[in-house]
ZAMARGU-4260 file (C-alpha; in steps of 0.2 Angstrom, whole numbers, plus 5000, padded with zeros to 4 digits):
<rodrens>
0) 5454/5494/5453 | 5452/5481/5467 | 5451/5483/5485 | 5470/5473/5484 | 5478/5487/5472
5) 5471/5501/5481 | 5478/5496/5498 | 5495/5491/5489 | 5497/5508/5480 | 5490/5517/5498
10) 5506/5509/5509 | 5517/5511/5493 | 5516/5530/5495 | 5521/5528/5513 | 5541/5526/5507
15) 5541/5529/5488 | 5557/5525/5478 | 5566/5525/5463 | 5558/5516/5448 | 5567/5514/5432
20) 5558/5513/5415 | 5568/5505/5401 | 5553/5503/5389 | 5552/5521/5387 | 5544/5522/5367
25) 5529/5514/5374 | 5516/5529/5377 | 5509/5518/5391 | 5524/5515/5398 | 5525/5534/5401
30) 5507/5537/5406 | 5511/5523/5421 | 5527/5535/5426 | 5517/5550/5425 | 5505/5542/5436
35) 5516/5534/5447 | 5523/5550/5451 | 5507/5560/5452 | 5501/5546/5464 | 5517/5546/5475
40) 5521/5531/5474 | 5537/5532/5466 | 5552/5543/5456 | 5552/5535/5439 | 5570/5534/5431
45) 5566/5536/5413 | 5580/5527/5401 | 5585/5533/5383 | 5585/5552/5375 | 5576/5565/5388
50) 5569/5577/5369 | 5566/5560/5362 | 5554/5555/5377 | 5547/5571/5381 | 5541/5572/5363
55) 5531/5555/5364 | 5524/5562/5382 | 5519/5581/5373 | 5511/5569/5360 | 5500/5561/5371
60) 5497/5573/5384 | 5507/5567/5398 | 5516/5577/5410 | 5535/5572/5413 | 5535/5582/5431
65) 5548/5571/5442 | 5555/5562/5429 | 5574/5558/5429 | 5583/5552/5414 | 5597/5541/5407
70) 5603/5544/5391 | 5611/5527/5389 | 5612/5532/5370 | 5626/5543/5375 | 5643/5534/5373
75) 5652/5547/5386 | 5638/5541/5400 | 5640/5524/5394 | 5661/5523/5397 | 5656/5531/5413
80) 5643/5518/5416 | 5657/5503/5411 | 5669/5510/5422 | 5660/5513/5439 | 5652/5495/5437
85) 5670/5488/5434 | 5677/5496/5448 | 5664/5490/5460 | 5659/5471/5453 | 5666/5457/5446
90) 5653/5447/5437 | 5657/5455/5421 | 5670/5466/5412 | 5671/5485/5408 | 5670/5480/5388
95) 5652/5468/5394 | 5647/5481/5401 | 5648/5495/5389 | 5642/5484/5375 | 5625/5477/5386
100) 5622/5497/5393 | 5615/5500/5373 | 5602/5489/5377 | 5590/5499/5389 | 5585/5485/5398
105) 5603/5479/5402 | 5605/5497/5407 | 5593/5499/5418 | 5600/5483/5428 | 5615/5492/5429
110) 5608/5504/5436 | 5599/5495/5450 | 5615/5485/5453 | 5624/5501/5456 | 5610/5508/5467
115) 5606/5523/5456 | 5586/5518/5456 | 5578/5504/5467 | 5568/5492/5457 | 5567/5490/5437
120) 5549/5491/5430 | 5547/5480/5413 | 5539/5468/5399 | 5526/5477/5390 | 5538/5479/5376
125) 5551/5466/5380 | 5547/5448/5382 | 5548/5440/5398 | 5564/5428/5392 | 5574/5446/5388
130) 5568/5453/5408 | 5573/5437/5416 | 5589/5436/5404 | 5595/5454/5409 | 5589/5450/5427
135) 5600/5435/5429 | 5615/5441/5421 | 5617/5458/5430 | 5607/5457/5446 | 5609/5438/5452
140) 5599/5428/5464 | 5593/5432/5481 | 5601/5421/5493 | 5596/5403/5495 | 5584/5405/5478
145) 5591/5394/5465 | 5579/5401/5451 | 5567/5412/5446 | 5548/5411/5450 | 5532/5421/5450
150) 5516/5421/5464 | 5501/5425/5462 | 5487/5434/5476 | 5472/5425/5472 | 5457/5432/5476
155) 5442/5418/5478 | 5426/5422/5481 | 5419/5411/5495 | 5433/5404/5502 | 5439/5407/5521
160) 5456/5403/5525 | 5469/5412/5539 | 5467/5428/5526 | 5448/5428/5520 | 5447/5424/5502
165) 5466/5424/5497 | 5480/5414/5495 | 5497/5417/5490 | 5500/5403/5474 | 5517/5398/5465
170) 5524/5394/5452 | 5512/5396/5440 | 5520/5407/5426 | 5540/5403/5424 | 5550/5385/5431
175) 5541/5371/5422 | 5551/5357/5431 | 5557/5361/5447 | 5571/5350/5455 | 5572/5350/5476
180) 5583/5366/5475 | 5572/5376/5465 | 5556/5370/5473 | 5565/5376/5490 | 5570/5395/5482
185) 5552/5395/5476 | 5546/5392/5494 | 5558/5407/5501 | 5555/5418/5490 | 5537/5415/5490
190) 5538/5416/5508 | 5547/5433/5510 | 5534/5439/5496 | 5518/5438/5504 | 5527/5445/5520
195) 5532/5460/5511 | 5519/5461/5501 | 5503/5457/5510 | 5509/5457/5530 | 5506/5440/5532
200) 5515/5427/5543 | 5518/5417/5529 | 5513/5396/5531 | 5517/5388/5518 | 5513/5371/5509
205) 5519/5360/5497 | 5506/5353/5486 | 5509/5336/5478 | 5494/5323/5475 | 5501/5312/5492
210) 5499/5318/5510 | 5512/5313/5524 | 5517/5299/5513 | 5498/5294/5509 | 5508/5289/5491
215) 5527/5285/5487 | 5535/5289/5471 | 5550/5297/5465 | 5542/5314/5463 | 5537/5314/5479
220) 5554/5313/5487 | 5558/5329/5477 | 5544/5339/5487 | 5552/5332/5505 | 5571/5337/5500
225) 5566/5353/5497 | 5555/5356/5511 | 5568/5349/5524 | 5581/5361/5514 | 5570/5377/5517
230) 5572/5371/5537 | 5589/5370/5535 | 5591/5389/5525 | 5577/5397/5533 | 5571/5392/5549
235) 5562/5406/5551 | 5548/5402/5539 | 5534/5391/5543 | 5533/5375/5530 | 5527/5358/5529
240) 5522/5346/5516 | 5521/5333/5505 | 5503/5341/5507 | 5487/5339/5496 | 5476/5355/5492
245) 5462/5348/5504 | 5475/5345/5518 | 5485/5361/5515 | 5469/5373/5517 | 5455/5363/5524
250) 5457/5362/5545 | 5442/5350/5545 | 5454/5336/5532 | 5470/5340/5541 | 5462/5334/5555
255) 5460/5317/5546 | 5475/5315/5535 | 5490/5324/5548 | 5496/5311/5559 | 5506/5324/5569
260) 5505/5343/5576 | 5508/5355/5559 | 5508/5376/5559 | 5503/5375/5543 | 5491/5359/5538
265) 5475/5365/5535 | 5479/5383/5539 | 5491/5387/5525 | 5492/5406/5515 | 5504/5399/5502
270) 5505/5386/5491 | 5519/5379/5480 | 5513/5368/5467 | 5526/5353/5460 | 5529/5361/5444
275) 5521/5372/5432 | 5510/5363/5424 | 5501/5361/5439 | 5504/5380/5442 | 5496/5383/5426
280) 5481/5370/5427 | 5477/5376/5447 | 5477/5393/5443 | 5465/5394/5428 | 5454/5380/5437
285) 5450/5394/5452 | 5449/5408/5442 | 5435/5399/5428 | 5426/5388/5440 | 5429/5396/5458
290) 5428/5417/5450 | 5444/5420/5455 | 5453/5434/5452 | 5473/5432/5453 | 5483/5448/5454
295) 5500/5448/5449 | 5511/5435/5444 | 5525/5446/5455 | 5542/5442/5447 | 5553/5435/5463
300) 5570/5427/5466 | 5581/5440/5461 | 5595/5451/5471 | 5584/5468/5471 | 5567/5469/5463
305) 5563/5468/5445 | 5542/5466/5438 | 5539/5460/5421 | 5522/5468/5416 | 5511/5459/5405
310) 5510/5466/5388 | 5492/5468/5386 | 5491/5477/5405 | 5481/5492/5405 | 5491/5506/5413
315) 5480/5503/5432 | 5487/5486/5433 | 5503/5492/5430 | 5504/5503/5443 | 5499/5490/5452
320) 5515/5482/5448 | 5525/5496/5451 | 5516/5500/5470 | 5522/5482/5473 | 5539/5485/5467
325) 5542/5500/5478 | 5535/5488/5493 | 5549/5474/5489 | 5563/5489/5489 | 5558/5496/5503
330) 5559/5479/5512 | 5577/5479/5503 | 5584/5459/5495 | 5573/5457/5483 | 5558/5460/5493
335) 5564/5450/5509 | 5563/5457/5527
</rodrens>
C-alpha cells in the first residue's frame, strides 16, 4: 500500500461514515466491508438478503461485525422505500422508484439520496455505464458540474512541483469531448477534489497545445469559455489557461511564455486536459515513461459521493476508494468544502 493510501485511510478514520455496498455477492466486495470496518474507516450498509450475505461471508471467513443491511429484496421495505422518496423528492415517481429499488445499485442511490448512508461504494460487478447511469438519474449533479469526470493523483518520481511529485490530472477516464460547460464542471469539481482530498489550495490549468494565445483555433476558444465561466461560478478557485504542460508546471517557461502576473503558470497542482484522448494519452505516457504511479481515477461531479471501483482492484486498492469516499462525505456536496 502507498505512502498516499495510507495517509488517506489514516484521516479517514478521523470521521468515519456510512458506506453502502450494492455488489454484495462479490466475496471481495465483502472482505473490503469487513476491513473497512475493522480499520475504522467506515459503517458499511450492506444491500440484499442479510442470511443470504452472511452465508457468502461464513464461506470465506469474513466477519460481518458492524454491518447494516437492506433487504431491497423485500417488497414491504421497497413500498416503504417508494413512498419516503416520493414524499420528499420530485425527480421521479413512487412507481419509478419501487421498480428501480430491485436493482441494488438503484437502491443504494436511494438510499444516499434519502440520507440513510453517506457515500455508495461500487463497479467491481457493475460496469461503470450502470454506476454513472444510477448516479445520474437519482443523485444529480453538484452545483455548477455539467457532467461527470474522474481525477487522478499522480505520483511521478522525480518531479517537483508545489506538492513534491504529484499532480491532480483530469479527465482521463470518462467525457471524451468536452464542450466549455463541461470543461468548466471538470475544473470545479477537480478543484474541490484535491482540496478535499489532498488539503491542497488547488491551482488549476487548462492544457491545450497554445499558451496565452501562442495559437488560434476553434478548439481553443473552448478552453477560454470555460476558464472565464469557472471565474464567474466559482471565484474562489485559482484557474488560468489556455496553458501548455511546460507553461502550467514549469516556473522557469512560464517565465517565458506568460506575458502577465498568473497564481497558477508554472506553479499549478491540477491539470485539465482538453478531452479524453489527451486524458487517456497523458496519463499512460507518465506512467510508462516517467514510472508514475496514478491512484484513483475518483469518480466526481455528483450531488453526494459515489466511487466506481475498477473491476480487477485488489481489495487494498479498494479501500483506498472507500477511505476517499468517506473523505468527500465528510466534506459534505460531493466532496466540496
Amino acid at each position: 500500500m502507498s505512502n498516499l493510501v495510507e495517509e488517506l485511510i489514516e484521516r479517514a478514520k478521523q470521521s468515519p461514515k456510512k458506506v453502502a455496498f450494492p455488489e454484495t455477492g462479490n466475496a471481495d466486495i465483502l472482505k473490503c466491508a469487513e476491513q473497512a470496518y475493522v480499520q475504522k474507516i467506515a459503517y458499511p450498509v450492506m444491500i440484499g438478503n442479510r442470511e443470504t450475505i452472511e452465508k457468502l461471508a461464513a464461506e470465506n471467513k469474513i466477519q460481518t461485525e458492524g454491518f447494516e443491511y437492506y433487504d431491497n429484496t423485500e417488497e414491504a421495505f421497497r413500498v416503504g422505500l417508494a413512498e419516503e422518496y416520493a414524499g420528499r423528492f420530485g425527480n421521479i415517481s413512487q412507481k419509478g422508484i419501487l421498480r428501480k429499488a430491485k436493482d441494488p445499485v438503484n437502491c443504494a442511490m436511494i438510499l444516499l439520496k434519502l440520507g440513510k448512508t453517506d457515500a455508495v461504494a461500487a463497479g467491481k460487478d457493475y460496469s461503470t455505464g450502470d454506476v454513472l447511469i444510477a448516479a445520474q438519474s437519482i443523485i444529480g449533479m453538484q452545483e455548477g458540474v455539467e457532467s461527470v469526470s474522474s481525477l487522478g493523483i499522480a505520483d511521478i518520481p522525480g518531479f517537483a512541483g508545489p506538492q513534491g511529485q504529484y499532480l491532480g490530472i483530469a479527465d482521463c477516464a470518462i467525457t471524451a469531448w468536452p464542450d466549455a460547460k463541461d470543461l468548466a464542471g471538470i475544473a470545479i469539481a477537480s478543484a474541490d477534489t484535491v482540496r478535499t482530498l489532498l488539503d491542497w489550495e488547488p491551482r488549476v490549468a487548462m492544457l491545450a497545445f497554445s499558451t496565452c494565445g501562442s495559437a488560434e483555433h476553434e478548439t481553443i476558444d473552448v478552453i477560454r469559455e470555460a476558464v472565464e465561466q469557472v471565474r464567474s461560478i466559482r471565484p474562489d478557485i485559482k484557474i488560468d489557461g489556455e496553458f501548455q504542460l511546460d507553461s502550467a508546471i514549469l516556473p522557469e517557461v512560464a517565465k517565458k511564455k506568460v506575458p502577465r502576473e498568473s497564481e497558477v503558470a508554472g506553479k499549478a497542482n491540477v491539470l485539465i486536459f482538453p478531452n479524453l484522448h489527451a486524458g487517456n494519452i497523458g496519463v499512460k505516457l507518465i506512467q510508462i515513461f516517467g514510472h508514475a504511479n496514478a491512484y484513483g481515477p475518483v469518480l466526481q461531479g455528483f450531488a453526494q459521493p459515489v466511487c466506481d471501483f475498477s473491476r480487477s482492484a485488489p481489495v487494498s486498492e479498494m479501500l483506498g476508494n472507500v477511505a476517499m469516499l468517506v473523505l468527500r462525505a465528510s466534506a459534505g456536496n460531493g466532496g466540496k468544502e
